[in-house]
C-alpha positions in Angstrom: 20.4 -11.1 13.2 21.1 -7.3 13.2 18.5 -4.7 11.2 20.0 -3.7 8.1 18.8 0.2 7.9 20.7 1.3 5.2 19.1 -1.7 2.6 15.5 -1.0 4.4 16.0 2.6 3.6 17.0 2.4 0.2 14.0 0.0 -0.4 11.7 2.8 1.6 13.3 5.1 -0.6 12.2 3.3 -3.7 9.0 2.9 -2.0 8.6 6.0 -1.7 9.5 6.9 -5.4 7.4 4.6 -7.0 3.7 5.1 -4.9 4.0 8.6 -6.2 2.6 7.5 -9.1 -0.4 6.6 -7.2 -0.7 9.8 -5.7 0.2 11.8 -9.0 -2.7 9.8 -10.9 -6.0 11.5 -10.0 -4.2 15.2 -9.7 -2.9 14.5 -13.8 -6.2 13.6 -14.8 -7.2 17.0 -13.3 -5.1 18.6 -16.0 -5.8 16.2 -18.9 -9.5 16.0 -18.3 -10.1 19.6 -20.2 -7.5 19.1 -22.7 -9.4 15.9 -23.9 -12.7 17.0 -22.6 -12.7 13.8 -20.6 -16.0 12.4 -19.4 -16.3 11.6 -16.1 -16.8 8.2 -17.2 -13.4 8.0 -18.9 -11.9 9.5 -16.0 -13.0 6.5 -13.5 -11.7 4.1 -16.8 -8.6 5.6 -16.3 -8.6 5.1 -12.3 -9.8 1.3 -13.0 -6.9 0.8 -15.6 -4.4 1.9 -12.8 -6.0 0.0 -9.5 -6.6 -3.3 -11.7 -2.8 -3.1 -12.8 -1.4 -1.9 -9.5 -3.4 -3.7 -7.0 -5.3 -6.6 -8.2 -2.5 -7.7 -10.1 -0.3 -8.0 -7.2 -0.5 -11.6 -5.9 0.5 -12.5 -9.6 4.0 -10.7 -8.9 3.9 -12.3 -5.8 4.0 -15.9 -6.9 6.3 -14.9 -9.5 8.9 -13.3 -6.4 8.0 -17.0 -4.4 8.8 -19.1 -7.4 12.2 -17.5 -8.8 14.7 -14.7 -8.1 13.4 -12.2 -9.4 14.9 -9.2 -8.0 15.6 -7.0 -11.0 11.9 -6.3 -10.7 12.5 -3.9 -7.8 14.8 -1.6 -10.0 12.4 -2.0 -13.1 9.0 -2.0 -11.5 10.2 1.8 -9.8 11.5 3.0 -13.1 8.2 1.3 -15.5 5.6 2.7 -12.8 7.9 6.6 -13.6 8.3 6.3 -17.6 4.1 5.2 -17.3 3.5 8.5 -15.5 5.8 10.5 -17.6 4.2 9.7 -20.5 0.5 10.4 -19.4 1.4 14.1 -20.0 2.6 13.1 -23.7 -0.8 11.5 -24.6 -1.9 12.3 -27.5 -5.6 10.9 -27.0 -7.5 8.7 -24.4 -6.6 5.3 -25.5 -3.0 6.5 -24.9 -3.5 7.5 -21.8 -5.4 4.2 -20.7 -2.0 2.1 -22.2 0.0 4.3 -20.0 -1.8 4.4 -17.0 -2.0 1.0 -16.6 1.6 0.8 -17.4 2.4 2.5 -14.7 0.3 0.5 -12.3 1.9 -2.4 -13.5 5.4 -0.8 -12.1 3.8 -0.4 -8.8 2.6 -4.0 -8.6 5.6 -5.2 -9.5 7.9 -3.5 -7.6 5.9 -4.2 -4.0 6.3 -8.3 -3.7 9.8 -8.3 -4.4 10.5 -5.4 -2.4 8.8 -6.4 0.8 10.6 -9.8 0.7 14.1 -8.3 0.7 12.5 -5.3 3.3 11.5 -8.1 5.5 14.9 -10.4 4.9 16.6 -7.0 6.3 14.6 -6.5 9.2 16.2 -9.5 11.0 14.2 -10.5 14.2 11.9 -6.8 14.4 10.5 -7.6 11.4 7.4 -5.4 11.9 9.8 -2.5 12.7 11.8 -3.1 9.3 8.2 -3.5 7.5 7.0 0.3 9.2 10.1 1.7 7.8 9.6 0.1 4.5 5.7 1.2 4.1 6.3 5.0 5.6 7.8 5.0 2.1 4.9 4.4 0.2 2.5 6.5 2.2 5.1 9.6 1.7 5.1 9.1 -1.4 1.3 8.3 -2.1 0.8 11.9 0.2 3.7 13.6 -2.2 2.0 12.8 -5.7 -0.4 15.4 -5.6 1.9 18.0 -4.6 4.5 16.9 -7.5 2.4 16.6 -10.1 1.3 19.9 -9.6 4.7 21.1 -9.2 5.5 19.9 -12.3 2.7 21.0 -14.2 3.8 24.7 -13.0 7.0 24.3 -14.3 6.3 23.0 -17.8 2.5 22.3 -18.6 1.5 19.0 -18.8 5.1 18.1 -20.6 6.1 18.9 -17.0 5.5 15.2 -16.3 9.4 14.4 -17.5 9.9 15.1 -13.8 8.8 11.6 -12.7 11.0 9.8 -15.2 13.6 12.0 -13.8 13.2 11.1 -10.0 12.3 7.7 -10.8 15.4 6.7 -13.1 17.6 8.2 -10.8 16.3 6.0 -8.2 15.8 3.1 -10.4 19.6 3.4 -11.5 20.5 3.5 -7.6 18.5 0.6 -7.1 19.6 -1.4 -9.9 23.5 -0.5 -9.0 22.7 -1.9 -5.3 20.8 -4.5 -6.6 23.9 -7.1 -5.3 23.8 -5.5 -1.7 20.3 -6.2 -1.7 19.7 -9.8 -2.1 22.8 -10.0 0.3 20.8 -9.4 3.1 21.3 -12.2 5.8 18.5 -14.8 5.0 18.3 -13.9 1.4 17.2 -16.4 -0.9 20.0 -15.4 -3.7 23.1 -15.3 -1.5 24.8 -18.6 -0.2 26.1 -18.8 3.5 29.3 -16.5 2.9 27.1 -14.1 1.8 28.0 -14.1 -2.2 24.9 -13.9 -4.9 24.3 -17.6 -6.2 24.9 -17.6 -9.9 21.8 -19.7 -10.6 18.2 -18.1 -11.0 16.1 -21.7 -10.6 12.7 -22.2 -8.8 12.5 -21.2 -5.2 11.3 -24.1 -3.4 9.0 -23.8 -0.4 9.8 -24.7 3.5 9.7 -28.5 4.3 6.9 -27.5 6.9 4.6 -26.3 4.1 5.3 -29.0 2.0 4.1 -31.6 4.7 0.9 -29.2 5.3 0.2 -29.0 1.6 0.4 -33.0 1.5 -1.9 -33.6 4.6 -4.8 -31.2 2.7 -5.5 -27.6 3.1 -2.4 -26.1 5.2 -3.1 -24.6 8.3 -2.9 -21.0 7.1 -5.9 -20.7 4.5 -8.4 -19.7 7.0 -6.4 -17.2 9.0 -5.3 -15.8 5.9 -8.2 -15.6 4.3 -9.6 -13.7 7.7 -6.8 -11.5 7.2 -7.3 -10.4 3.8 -11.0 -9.5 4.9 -9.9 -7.6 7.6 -7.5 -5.4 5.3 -10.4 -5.2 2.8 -12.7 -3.5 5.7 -10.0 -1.7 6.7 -9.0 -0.3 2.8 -13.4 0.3 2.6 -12.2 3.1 5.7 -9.1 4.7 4.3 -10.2 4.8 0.5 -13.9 6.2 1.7 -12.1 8.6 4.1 -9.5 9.7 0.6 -12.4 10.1 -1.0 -15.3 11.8 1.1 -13.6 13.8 3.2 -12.2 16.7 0.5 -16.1 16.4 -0.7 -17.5 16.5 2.8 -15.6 19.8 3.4 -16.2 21.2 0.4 -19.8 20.9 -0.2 -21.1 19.9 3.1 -19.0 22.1 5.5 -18.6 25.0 2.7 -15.1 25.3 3.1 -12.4 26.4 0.7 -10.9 23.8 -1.5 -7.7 24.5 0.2 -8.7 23.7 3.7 -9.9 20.5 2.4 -6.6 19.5 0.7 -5.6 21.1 4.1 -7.4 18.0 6.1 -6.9 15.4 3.5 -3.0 15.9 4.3 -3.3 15.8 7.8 -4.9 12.3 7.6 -1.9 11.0 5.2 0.8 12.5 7.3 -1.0 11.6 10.5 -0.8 7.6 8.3 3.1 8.0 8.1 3.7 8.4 11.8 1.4 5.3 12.6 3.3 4.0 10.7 6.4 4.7 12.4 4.8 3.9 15.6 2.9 0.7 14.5 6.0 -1.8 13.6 8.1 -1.6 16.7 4.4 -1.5 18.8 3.6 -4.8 17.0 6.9 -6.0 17.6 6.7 -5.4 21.1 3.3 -6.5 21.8 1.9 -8.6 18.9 0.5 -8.3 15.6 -3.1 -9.3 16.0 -3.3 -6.7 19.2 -1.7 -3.8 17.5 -4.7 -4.9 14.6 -7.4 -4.8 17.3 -6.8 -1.5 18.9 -7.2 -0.3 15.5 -10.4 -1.4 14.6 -11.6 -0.8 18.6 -10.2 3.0 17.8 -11.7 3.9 14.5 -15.6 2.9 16.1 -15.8 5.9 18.2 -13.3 8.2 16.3 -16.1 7.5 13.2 -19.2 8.4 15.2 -17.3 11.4 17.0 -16.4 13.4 13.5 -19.2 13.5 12.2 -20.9 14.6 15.6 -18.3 17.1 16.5 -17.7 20.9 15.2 -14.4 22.9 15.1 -10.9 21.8 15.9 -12.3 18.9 17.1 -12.9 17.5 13.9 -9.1 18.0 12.6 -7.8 16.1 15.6 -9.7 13.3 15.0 -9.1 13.1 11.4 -5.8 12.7 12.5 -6.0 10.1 14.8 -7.7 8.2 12.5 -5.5 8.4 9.6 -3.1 7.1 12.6 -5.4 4.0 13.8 -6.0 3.4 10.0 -2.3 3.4 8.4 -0.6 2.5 11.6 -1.3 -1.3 10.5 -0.7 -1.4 7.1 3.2 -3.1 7.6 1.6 -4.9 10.5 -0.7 -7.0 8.3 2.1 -7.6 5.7 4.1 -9.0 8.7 1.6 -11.3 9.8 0.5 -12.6 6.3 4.1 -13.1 5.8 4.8 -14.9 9.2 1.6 -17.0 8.2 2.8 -18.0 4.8 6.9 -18.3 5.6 7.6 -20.1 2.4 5.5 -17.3 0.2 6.3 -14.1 1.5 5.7 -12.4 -2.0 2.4 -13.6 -2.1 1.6 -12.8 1.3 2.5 -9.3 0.7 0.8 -9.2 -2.9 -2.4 -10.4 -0.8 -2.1 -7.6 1.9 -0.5 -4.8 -0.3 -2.2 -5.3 -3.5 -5.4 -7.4 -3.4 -6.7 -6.3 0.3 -5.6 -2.3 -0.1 -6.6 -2.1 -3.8 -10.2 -3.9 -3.0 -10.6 -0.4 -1.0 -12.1 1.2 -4.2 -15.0 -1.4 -4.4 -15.6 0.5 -0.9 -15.5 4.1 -2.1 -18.1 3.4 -4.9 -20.4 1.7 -2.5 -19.8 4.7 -0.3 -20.4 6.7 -3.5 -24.0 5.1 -3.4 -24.7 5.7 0.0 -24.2 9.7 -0.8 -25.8 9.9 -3.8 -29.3 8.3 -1.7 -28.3 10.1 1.8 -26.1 12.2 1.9 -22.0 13.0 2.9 -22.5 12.3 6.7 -24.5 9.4 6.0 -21.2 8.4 4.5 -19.3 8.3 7.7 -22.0 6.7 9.7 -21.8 3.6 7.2 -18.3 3.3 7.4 -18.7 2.1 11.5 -19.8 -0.9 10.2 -16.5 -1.8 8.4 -14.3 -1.6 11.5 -16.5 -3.4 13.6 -16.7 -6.3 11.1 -12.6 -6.3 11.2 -12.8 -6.2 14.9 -14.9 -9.6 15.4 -12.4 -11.1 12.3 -9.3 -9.7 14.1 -9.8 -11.0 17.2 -10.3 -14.7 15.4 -6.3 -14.2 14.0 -3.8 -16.3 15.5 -1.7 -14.4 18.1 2.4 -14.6 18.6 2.0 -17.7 21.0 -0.5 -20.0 17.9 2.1 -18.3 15.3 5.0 -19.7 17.1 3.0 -23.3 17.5 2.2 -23.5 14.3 5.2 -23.0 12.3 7.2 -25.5 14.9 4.5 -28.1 13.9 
């Protein structure tokens, strides 16, 4: 079964359109904190809203994608997750702006499950190839929020935020028009064998293989699952404190410009989107667990070395470890999703929303750690979170206990 490219970059594509809200968020609350003379306080309520609703929420739209056909949620999560962030520049006071925010987030978490089923349906055998192409989406767009929100903003004030109705409808509409070709992809659940949509909408039943598990007890999965959810989550405590620290740790550490800051922050994201590019065929080509592993045996070092190096040094290895770090992010959907064949939307609820958005329990303990010691301090601590997904990673099943396992 060939790679459909044109369907995974569409999905990408809507990717893409839809994480900018995520990206957009904290810049717009930049320009609305002084019009409402937001506390600080408010402005983490407002963060909260939007992670709960876009992250946490996830698994729930993932259970929802494994138990029916729900693929009109790819079109209205990517338009709902625009008209939320639209509308934060229309508040007219904070409660507003909580309703809308986690509106928006809602969008995002809907849009993800459902999306990386038909992503992976597309992908046909290099399925972590298909996924890489699907996530580079979302981490251009998380990396192009900032820069459109305040593109927008320049253009029109806060009513500037139109803009991401604008690019999200259109891309909504596209989706929504293609919606057909999409659940055509060979291996869909909503197309019969001569590849026509099937008119009914029922329950989605799963495989006859996790059935039989279910009925023996636990199913086989549970455990390695639940190992790889952890390692995410140590891996989200990383990127999020890393998103977090490092503009601060520039700015009022290093005394640099705020610019040169933003400067670094967007080397580590755009660093993140070739990993990406270069993490799915890697994992398809040597395994998903090792591809995991040399991540969490890369960041160890790179951790200790920034904060011990000076100079150019410093840039180079923020980049290779925004590389290490978002390199695996479709390789851990994959394998949830090749552990859990009859619920992929819950598999990739699990590793895109739960595991990725528990990242910001990481950046507050961080948060704690440079209130009582200090910004470096910060970047010490986070060596313990890779070695923690190191030991876990290598307890994963690799390609030959995968294959074992879903013959049983």
């Amino acid at each position: 079964m060939k790679m459909n490219k044109r369907i995974l970059a569409l999905l990408g594509t809507g990717h893409a359109m839809t994480d900018i809200s995520q990206g957009a968020l904290p810049m717009m609350l930049a320009f609305l904190q002084p019009v409402f003379a937001l506390s600080q306080l408010q402005v983490g309520m407002v963060m909260l809203a939007f992670n709960l609703s876009s992250s946490v929420i996830q698994p729930v739209f993932g259970i929802l994608s494994d138990r029916f056909r729900a693929a009109w949620l790819i079109p209205l999560g990517c338009l709902l997750a625009g008209v939320g962030m639209a509308l934060t520049g229309f508040s007219t006071n904070f409660p507003v702006l909580l309703a809308v925010s986690l509106a928006s987030g809602l969008g995002v978490a809907a849009y993800h499950p459902e999306g990386s089923k038909y992503a992976r349906l597309a992908s046909g055998k290099r399925k972590a190839t298909g996924m890489s192409i699907f996530s580079v989406g979302g981490n251009l767009g998380f990396a192009a929020g900032p820069v459109l929100a305040t593109f927008f903003f320049a253009l029109a004030g806060l009513r500037g935020s139109v803009g991401f109705l604008v690019l999200n409808g259109i891309m909504a509409g596209l989706l929504w028009l293609t919606l057909a070709r999409i659940t055509a992809a060979p291996g869909g659940t909503g197309v019969t064998s001569a590849g026509q949509i099937k008119p009914n909408a029922g329950p989605i039943s799963p495989p006859a293989r996790d059935i039989k598990s279910a009925g023996k007890g636990i199913p086989w999965y549970v455990l390695p699952v639940a190992l790889l959810i952890t390692v995410v989550v140590m891996r989200s405590f990383v990127h999020f404190g890393l998103v977090t620290f490092l503009p601060q740790y520039y700015v009022h550490y290093l005394q640099h410009s705020e610019q040169y800051a933003a400067a670094i922050t967007s080397v580590f994201l755009f660093a993140g989107v070739f990993g990406t590019l270069v993490g799915g065929p890697a994992a398809d080509r040597w395994g998903l667990k090792n591809i995991i592993v040399a991540s969490m045996v890369a960041l160890v070092p790179l951790l200790y070395l920034f904060v011990h190096l000076e100079g150019i040094w410093t840039t180079v290895i923020v980049a290779l470890m925004g590389f290490a770090i978002i390199s695996t992010f479709a390789v851990t959907v994959v394998l949830g999703q090749e552990m859990m064949p009859g619920n992929v939307g819950l598999a990739s609820g699990l590793m895109l929303g739960f595991g990725i958005g528990m990242g910001g329990v990481g950046a507050t303990l961080l948060g704690w750690v440079a209130d009582r010691w200090g910004l470096p301090a910060v970047f010490e601590t986070m060596i313990i979170f890779p070695v923690i997904g190191l030991v876990l990673a290598l307890l994963l099943p690799g390609r030959k206990e995968l294959a074992e396992k879903q013959q049983a």
